[in-house]
N, CA, C and O atoms as a Tripos MOL2 file, in Angstrom:
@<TRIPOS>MOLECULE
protein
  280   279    70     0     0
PROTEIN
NO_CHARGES

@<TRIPOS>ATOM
      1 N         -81.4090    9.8340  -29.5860 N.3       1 UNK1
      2 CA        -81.4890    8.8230  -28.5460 C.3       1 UNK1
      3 C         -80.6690    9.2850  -27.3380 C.2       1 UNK1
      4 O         -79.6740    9.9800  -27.5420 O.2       1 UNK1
      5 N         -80.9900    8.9740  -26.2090 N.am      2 UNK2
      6 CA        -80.5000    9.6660  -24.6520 C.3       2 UNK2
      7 C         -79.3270    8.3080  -24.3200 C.2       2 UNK2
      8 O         -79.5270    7.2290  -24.8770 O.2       2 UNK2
      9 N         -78.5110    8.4280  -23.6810 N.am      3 UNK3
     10 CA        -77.9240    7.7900  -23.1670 C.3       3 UNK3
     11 C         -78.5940    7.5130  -22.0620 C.2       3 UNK3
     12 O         -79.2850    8.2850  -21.3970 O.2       3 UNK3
     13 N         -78.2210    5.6220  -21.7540 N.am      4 UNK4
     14 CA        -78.9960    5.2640  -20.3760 C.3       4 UNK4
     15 C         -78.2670    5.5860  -18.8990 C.2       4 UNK4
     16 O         -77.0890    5.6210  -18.5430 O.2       4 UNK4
     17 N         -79.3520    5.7720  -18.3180 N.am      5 UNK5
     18 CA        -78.9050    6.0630  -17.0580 C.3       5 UNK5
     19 C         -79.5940    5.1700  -16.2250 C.2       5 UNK5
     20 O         -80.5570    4.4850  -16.5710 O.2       5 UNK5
     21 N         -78.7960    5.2130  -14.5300 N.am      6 UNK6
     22 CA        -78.9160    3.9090  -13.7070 C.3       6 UNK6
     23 C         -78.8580    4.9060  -12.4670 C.2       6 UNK6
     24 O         -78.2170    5.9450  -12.3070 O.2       6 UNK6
     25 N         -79.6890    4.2740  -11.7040 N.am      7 UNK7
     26 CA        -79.7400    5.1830  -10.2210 C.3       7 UNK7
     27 C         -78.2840    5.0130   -9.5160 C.2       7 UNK7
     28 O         -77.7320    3.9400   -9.7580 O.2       7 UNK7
     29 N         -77.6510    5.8410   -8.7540 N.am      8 UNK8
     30 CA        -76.3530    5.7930   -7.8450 C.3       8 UNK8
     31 C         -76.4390    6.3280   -6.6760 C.2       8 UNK8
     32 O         -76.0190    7.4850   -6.6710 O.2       8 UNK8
     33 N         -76.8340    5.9320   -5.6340 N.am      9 UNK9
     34 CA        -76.6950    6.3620   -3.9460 C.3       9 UNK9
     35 C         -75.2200    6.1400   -4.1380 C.2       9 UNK9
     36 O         -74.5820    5.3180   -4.7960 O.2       9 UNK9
     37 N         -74.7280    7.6080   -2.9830 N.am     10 UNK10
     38 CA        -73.5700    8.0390   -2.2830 C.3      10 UNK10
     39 C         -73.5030    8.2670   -0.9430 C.2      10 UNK10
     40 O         -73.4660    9.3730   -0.4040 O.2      10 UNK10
     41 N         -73.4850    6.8960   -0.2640 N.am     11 UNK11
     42 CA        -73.4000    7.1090    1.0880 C.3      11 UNK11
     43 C         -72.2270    8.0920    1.8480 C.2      11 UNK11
     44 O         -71.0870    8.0020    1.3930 O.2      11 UNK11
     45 N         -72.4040    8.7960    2.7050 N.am     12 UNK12
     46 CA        -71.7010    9.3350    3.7300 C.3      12 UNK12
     47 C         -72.5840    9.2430    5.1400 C.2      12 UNK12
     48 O         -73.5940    8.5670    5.3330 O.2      12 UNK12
     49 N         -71.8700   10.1610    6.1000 N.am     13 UNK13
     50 CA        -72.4620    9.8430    7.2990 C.3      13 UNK13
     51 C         -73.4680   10.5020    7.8520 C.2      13 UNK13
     52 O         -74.0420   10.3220    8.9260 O.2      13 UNK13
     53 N         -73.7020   11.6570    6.6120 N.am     14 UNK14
     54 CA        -75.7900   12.0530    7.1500 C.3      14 UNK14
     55 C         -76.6400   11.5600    6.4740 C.2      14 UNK14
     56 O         -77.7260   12.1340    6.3980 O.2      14 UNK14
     57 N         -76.4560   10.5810    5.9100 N.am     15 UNK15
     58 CA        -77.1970    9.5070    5.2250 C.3      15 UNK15
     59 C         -76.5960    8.9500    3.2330 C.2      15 UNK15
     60 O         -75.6120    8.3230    2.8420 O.2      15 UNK15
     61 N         -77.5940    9.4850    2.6000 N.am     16 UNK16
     62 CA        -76.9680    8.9940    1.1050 C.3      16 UNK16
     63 C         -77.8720   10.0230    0.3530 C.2      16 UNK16
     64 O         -78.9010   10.5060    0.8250 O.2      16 UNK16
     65 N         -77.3410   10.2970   -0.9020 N.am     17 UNK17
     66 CA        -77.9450   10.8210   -2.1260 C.3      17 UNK17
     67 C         -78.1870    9.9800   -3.1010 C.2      17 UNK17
     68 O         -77.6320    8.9020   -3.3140 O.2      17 UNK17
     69 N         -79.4650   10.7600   -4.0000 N.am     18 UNK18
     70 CA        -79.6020    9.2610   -4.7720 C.3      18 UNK18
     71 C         -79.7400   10.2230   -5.8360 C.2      18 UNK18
     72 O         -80.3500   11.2920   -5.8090 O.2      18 UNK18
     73 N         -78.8410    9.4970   -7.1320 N.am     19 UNK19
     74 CA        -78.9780   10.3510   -8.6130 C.3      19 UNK19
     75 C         -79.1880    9.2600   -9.4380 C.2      19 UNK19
     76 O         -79.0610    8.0460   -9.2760 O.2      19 UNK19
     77 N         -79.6330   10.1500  -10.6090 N.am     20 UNK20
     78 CA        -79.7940    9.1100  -11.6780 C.3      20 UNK20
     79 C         -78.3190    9.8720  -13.4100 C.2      20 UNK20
     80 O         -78.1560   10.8110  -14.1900 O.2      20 UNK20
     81 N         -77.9250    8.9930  -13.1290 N.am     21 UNK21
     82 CA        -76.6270    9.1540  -13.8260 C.3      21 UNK21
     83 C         -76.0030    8.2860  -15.1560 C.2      21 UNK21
     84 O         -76.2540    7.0800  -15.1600 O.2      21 UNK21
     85 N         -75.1400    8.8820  -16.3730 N.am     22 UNK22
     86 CA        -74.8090    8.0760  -17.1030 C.3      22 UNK22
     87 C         -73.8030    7.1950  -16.3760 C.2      22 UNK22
     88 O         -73.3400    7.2390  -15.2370 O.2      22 UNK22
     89 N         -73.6040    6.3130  -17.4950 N.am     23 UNK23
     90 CA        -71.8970    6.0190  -17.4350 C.3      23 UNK23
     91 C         -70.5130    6.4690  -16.4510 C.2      23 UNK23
     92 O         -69.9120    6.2240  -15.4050 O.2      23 UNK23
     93 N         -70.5440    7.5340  -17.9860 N.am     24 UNK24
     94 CA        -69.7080    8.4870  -17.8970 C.3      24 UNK24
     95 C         -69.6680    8.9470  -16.2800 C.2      24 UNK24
     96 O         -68.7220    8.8980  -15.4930 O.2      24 UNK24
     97 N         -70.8080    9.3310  -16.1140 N.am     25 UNK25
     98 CA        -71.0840   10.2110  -14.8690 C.3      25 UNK25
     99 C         -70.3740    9.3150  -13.5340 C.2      25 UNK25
    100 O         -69.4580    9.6850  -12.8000 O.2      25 UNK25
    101 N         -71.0480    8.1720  -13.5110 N.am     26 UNK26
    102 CA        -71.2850    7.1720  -12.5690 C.3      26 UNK26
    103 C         -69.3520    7.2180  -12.0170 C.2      26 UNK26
    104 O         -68.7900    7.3020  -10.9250 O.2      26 UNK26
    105 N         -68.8580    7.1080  -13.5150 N.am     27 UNK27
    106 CA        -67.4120    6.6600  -13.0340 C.3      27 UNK27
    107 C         -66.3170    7.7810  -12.9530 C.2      27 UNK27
    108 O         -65.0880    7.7070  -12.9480 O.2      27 UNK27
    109 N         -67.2890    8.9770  -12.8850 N.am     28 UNK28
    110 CA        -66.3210   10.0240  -12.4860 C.3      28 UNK28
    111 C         -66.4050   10.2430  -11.0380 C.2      28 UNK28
    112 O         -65.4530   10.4670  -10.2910 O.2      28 UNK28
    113 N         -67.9400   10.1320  -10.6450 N.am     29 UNK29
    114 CA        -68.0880   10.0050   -9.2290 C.3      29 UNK29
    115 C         -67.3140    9.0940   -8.3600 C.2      29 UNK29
    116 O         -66.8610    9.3930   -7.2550 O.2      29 UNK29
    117 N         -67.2010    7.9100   -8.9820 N.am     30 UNK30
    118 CA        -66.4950    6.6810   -8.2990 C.3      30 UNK30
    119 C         -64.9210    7.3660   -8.2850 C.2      30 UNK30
    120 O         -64.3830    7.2890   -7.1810 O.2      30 UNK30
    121 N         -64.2480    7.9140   -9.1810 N.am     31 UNK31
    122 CA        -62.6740    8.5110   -9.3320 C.3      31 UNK31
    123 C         -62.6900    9.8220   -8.2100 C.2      31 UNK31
    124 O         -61.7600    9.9690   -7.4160 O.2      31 UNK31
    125 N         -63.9450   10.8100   -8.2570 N.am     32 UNK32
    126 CA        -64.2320   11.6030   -6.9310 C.3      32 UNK32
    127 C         -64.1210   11.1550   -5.9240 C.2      32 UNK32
    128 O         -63.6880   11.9590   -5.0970 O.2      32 UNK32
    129 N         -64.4100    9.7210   -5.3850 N.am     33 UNK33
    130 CA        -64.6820    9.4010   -4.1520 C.3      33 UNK33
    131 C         -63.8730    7.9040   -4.0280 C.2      33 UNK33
    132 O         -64.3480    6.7920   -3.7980 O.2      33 UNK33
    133 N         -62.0930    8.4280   -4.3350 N.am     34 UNK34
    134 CA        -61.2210    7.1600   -4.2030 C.3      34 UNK34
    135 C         -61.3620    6.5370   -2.4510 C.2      34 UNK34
    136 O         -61.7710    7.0140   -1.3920 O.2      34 UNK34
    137 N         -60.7610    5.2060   -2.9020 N.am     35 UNK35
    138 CA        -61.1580    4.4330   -1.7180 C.3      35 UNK35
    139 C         -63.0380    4.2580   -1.6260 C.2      35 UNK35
    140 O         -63.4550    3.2280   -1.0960 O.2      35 UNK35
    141 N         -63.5320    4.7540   -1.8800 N.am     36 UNK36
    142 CA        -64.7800    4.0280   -1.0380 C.3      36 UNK36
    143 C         -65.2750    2.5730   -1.9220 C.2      36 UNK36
    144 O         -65.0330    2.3480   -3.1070 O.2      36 UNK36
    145 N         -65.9590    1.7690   -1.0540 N.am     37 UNK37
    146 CA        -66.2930    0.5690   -1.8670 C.3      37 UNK37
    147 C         -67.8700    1.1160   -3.1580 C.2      37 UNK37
    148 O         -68.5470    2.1410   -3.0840 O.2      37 UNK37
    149 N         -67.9630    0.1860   -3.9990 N.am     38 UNK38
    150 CA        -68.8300    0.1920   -5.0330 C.3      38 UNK38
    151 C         -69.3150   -1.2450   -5.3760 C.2      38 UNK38
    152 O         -68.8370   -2.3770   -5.4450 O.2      38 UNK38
    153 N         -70.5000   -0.6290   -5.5540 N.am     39 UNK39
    154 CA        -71.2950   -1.7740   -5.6880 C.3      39 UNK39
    155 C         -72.0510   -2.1250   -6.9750 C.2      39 UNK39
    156 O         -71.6930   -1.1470   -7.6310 O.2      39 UNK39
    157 N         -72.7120   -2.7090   -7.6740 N.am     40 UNK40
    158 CA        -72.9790   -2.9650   -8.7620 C.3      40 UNK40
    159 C         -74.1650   -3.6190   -8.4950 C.2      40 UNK40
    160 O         -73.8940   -4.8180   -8.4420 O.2      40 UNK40
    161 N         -75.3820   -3.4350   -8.2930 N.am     41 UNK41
    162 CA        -76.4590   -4.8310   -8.2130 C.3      41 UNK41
    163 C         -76.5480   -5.3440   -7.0020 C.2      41 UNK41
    164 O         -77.3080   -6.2380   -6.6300 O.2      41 UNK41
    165 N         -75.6590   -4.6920   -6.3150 N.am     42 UNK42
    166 CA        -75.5180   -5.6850   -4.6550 C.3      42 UNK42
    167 C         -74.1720   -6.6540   -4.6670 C.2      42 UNK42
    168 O         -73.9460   -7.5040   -3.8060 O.2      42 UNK42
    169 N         -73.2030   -6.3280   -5.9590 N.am     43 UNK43
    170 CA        -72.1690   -6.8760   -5.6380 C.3      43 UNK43
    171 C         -70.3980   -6.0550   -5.5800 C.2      43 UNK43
    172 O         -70.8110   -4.9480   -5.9270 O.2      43 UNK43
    173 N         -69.9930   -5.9950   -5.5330 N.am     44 UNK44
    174 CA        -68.7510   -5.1950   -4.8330 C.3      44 UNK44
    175 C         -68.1170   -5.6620   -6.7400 C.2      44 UNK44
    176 O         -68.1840   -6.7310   -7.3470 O.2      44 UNK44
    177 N         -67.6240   -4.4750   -7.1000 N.am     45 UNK45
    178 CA        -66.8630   -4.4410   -8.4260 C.3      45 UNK45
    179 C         -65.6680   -3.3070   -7.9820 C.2      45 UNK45
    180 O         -65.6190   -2.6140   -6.9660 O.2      45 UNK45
    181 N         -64.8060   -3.3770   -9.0350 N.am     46 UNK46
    182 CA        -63.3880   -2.2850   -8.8270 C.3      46 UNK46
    183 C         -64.3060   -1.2890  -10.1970 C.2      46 UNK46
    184 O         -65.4250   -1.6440  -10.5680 O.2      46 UNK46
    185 N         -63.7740   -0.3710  -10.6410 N.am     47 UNK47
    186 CA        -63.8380    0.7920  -11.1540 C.3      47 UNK47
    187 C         -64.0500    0.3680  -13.0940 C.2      47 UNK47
    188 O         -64.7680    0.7290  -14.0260 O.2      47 UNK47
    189 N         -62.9090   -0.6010  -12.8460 N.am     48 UNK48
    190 CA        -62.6850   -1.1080  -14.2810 C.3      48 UNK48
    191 C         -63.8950   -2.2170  -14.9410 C.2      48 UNK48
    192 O         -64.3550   -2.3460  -16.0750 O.2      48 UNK48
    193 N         -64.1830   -3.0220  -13.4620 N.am     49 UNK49
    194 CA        -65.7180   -3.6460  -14.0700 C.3      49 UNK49
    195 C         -66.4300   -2.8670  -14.6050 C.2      49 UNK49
    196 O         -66.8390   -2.8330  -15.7650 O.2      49 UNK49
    197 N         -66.6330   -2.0730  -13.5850 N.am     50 UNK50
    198 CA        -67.4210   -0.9970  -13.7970 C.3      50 UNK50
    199 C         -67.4220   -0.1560  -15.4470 C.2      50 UNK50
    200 O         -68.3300    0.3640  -16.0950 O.2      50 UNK50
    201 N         -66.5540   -0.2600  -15.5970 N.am     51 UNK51
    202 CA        -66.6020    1.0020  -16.6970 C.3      51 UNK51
    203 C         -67.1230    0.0520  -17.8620 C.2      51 UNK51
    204 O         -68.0230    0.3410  -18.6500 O.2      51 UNK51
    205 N         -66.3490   -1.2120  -17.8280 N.am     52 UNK52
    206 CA        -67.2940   -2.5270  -18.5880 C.3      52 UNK52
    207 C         -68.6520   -2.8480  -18.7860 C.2      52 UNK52
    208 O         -69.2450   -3.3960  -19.7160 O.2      52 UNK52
    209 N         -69.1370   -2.2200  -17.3190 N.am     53 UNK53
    210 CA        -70.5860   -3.0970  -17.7740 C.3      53 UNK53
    211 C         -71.0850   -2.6390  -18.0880 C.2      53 UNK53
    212 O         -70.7990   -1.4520  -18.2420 O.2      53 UNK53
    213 N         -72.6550   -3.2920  -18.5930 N.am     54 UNK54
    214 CA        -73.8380   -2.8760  -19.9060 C.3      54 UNK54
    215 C         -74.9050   -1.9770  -18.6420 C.2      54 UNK54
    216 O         -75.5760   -2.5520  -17.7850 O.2      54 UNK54
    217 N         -74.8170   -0.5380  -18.8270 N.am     55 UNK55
    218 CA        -75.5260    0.1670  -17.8770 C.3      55 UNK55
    219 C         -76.8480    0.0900  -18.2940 C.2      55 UNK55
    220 O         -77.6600    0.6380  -17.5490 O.2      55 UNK55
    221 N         -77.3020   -0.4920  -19.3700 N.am     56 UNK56
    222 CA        -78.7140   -0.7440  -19.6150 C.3      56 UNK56
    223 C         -79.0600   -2.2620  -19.0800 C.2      56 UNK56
    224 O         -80.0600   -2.8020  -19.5510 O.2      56 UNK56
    225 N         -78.5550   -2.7090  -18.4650 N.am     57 UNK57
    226 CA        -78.9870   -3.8660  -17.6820 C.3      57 UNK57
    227 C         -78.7190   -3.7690  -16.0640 C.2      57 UNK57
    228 O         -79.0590   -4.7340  -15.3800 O.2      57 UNK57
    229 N         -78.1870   -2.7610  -15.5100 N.am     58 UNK58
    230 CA        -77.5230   -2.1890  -14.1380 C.3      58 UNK58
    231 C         -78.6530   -1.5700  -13.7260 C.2      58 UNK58
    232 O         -79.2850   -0.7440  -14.3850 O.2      58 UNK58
    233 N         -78.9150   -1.9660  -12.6310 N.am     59 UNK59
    234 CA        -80.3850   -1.6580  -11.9780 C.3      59 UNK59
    235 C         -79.8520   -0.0530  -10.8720 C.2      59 UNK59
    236 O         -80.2520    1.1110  -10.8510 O.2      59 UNK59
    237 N         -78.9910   -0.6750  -10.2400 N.am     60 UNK60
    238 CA        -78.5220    0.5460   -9.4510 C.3      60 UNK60
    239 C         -76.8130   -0.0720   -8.9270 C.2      60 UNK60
    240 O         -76.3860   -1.2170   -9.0810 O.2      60 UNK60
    241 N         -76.1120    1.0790   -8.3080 N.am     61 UNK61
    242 CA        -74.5060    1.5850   -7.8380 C.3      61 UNK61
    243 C         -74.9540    2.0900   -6.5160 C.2      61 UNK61
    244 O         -76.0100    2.6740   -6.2700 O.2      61 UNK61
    245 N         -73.9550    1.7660   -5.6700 N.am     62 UNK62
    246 CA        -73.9800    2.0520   -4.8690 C.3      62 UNK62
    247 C         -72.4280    2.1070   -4.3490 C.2      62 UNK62
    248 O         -71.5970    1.2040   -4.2570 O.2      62 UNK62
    249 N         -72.3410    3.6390   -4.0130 N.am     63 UNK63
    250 CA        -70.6540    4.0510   -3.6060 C.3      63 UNK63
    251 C         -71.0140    4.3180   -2.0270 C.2      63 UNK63
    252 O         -71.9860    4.9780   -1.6600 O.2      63 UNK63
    253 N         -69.9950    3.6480   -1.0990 N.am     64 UNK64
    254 CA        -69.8010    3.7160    0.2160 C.3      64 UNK64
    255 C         -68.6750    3.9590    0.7360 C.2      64 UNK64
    256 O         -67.7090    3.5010    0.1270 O.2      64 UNK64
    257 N         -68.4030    4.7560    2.0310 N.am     65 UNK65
    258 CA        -67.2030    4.7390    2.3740 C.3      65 UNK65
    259 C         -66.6540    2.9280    3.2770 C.2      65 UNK65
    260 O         -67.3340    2.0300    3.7740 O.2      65 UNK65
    261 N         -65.5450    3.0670    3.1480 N.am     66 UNK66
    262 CA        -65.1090    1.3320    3.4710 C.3      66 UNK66
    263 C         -65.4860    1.6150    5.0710 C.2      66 UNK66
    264 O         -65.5630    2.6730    5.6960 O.2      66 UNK66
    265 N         -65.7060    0.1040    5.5080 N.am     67 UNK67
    266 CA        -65.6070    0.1620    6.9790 C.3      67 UNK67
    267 C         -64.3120   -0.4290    7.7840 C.2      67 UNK67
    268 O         -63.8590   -1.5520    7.5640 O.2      67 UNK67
    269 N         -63.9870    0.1270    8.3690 N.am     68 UNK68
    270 CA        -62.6770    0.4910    9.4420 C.3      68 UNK68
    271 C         -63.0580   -0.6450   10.0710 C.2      68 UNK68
    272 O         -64.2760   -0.7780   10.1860 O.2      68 UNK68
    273 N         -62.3100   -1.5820   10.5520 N.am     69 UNK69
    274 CA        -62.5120   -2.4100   12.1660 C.3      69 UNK69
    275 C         -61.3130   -1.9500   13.1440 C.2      69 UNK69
    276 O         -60.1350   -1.6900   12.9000 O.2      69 UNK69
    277 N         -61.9490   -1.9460   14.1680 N.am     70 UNK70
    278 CA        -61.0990   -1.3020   15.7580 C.3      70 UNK70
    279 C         -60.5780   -2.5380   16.3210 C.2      70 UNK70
    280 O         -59.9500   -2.5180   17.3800 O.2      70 UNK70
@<TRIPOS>BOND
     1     1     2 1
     2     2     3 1
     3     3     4 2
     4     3     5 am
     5     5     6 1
     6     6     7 1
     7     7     8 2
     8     7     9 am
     9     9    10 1
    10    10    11 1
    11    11    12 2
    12    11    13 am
    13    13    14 1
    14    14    15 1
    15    15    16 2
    16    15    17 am
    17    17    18 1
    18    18    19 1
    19    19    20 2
    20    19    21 am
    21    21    22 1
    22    22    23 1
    23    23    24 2
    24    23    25 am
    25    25    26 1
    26    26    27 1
    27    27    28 2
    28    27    29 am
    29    29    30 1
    30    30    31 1
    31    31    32 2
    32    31    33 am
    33    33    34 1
    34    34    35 1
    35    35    36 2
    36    35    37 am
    37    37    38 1
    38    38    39 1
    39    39    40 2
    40    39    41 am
    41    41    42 1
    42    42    43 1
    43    43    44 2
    44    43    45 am
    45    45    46 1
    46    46    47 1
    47    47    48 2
    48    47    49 am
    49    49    50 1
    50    50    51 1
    51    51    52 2
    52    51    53 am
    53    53    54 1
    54    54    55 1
    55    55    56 2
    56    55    57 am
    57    57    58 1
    58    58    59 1
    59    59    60 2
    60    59    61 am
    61    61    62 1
    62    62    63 1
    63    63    64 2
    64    63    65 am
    65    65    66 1
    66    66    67 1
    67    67    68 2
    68    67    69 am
    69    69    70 1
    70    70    71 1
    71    71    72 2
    72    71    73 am
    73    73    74 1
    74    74    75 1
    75    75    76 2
    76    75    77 am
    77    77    78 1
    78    78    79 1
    79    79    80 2
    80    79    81 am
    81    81    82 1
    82    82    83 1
    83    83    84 2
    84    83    85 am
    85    85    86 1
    86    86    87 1
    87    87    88 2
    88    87    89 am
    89    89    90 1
    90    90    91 1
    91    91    92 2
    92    91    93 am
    93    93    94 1
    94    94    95 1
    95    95    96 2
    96    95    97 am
    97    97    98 1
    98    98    99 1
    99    99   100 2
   100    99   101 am
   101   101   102 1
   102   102   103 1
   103   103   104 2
   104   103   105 am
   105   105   106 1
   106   106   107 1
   107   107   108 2
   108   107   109 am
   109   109   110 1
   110   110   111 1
   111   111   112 2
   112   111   113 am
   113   113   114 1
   114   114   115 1
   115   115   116 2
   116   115   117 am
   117   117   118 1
   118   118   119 1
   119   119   120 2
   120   119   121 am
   121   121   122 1
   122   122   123 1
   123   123   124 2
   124   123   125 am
   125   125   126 1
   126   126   127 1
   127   127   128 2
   128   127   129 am
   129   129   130 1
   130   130   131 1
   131   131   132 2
   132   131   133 am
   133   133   134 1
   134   134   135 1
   135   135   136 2
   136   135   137 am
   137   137   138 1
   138   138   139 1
   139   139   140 2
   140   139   141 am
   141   141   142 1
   142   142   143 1
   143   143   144 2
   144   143   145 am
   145   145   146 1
   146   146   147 1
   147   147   148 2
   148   147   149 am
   149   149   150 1
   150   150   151 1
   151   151   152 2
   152   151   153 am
   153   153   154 1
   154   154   155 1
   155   155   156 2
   156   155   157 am
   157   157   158 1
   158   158   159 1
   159   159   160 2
   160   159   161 am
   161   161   162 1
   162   162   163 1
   163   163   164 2
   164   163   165 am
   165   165   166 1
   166   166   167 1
   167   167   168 2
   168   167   169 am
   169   169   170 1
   170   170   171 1
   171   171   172 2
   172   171   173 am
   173   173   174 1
   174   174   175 1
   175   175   176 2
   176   175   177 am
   177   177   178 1
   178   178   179 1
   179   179   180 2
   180   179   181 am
   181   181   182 1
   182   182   183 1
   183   183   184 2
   184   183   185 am
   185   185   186 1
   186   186   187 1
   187   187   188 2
   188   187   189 am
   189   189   190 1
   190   190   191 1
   191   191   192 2
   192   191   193 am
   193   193   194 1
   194   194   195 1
   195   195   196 2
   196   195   197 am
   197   197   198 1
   198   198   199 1
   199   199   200 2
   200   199   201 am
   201   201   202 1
   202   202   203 1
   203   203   204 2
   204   203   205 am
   205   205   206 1
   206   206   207 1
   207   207   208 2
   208   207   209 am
   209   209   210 1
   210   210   211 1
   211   211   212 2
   212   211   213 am
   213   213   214 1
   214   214   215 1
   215   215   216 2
   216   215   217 am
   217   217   218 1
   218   218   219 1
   219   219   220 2
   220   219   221 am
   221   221   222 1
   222   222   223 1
   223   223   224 2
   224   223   225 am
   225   225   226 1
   226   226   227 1
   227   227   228 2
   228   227   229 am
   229   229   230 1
   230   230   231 1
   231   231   232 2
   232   231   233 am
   233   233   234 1
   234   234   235 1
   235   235   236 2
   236   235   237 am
   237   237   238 1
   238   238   239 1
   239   239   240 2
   240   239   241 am
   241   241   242 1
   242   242   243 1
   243   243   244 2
   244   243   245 am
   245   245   246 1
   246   246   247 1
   247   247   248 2
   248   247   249 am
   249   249   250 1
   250   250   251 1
   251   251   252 2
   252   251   253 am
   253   253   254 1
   254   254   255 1
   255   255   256 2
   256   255   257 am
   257   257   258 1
   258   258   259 1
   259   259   260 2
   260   259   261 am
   261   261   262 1
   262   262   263 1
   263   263   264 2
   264   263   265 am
   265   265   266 1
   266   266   267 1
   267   267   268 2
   268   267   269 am
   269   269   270 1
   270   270   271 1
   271   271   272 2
   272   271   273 am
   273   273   274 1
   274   274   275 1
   275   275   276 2
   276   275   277 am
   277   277   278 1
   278   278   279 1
   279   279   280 2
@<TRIPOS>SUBSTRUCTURE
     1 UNK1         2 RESIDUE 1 A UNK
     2 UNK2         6 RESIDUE 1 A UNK
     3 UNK3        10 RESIDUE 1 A UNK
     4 UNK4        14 RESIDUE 1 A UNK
     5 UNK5        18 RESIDUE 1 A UNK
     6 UNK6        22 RESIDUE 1 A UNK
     7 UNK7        26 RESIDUE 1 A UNK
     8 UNK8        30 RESIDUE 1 A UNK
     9 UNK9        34 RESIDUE 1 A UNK
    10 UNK10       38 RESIDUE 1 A UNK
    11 UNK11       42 RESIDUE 1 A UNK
    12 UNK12       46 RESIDUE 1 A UNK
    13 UNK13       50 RESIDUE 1 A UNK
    14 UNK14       54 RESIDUE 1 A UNK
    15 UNK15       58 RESIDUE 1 A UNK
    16 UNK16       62 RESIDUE 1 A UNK
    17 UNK17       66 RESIDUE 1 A UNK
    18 UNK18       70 RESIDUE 1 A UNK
    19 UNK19       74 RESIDUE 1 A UNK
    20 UNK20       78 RESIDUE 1 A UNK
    21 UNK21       82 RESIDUE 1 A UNK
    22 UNK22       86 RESIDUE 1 A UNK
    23 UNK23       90 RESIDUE 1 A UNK
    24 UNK24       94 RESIDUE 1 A UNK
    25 UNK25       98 RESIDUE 1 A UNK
    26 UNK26      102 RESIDUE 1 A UNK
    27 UNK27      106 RESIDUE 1 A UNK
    28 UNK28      110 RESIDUE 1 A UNK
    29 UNK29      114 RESIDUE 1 A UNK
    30 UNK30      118 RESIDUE 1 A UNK
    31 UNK31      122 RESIDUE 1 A UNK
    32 UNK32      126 RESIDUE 1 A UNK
    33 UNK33      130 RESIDUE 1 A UNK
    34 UNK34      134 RESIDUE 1 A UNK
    35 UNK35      138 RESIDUE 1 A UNK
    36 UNK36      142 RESIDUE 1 A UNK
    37 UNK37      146 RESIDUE 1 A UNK
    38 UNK38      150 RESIDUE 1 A UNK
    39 UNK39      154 RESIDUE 1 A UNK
    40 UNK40      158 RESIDUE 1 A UNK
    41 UNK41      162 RESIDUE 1 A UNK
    42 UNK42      166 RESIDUE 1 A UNK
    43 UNK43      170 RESIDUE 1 A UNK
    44 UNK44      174 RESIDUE 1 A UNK
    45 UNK45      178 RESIDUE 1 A UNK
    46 UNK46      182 RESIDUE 1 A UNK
    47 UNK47      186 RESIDUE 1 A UNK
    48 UNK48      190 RESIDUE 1 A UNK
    49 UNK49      194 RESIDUE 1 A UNK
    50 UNK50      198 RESIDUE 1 A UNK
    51 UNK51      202 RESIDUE 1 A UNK
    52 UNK52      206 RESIDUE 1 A UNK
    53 UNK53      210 RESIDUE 1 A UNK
    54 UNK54      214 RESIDUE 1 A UNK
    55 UNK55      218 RESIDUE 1 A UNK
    56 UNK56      222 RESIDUE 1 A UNK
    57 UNK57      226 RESIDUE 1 A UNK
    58 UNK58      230 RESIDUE 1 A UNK
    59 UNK59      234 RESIDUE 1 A UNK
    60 UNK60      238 RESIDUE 1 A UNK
    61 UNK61      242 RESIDUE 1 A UNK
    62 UNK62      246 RESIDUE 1 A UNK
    63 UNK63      250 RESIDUE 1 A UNK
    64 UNK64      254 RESIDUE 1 A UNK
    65 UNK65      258 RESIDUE 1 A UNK
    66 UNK66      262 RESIDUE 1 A UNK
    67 UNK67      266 RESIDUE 1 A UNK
    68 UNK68      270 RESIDUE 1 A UNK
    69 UNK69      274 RESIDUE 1 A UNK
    70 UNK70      278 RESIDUE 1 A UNK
């Protein structure tokens, strides 16, 4: 049996990449790319939700860098 995987866009500023990733994977990327926000479904989680939730019900992640206000 395969471990499930869940799509993850990685925004930066020439656009985003899109993978399809375990777990495991998902939350090493998120520890690669401290500070940026994460998303879960369309909702903003910390690292530790994250590592919690049931990735066979997680549609897609989405890691962004935070936005700055001037």
């Amino acid at each position: 049996m395969t471990e499930h995987t869940t799509t993850v866009q990685i925004a930066d500023k020439d656009g985003h990449t899109t993978l399809q990733l375990t777990q495991a994977e998902t939350l090493d990327l998120v520890d690669q790319n401290a500070g940026a926000w994460v998303f879960a479904d369309r909702q903003m989680v910390q690292r530790d939700q994250l590592a919690q939730a049931d990735f066979s019900t997680l549609a897609s992640v989405r890691i962004v860098p935070p936005l700055v206000g001037g």
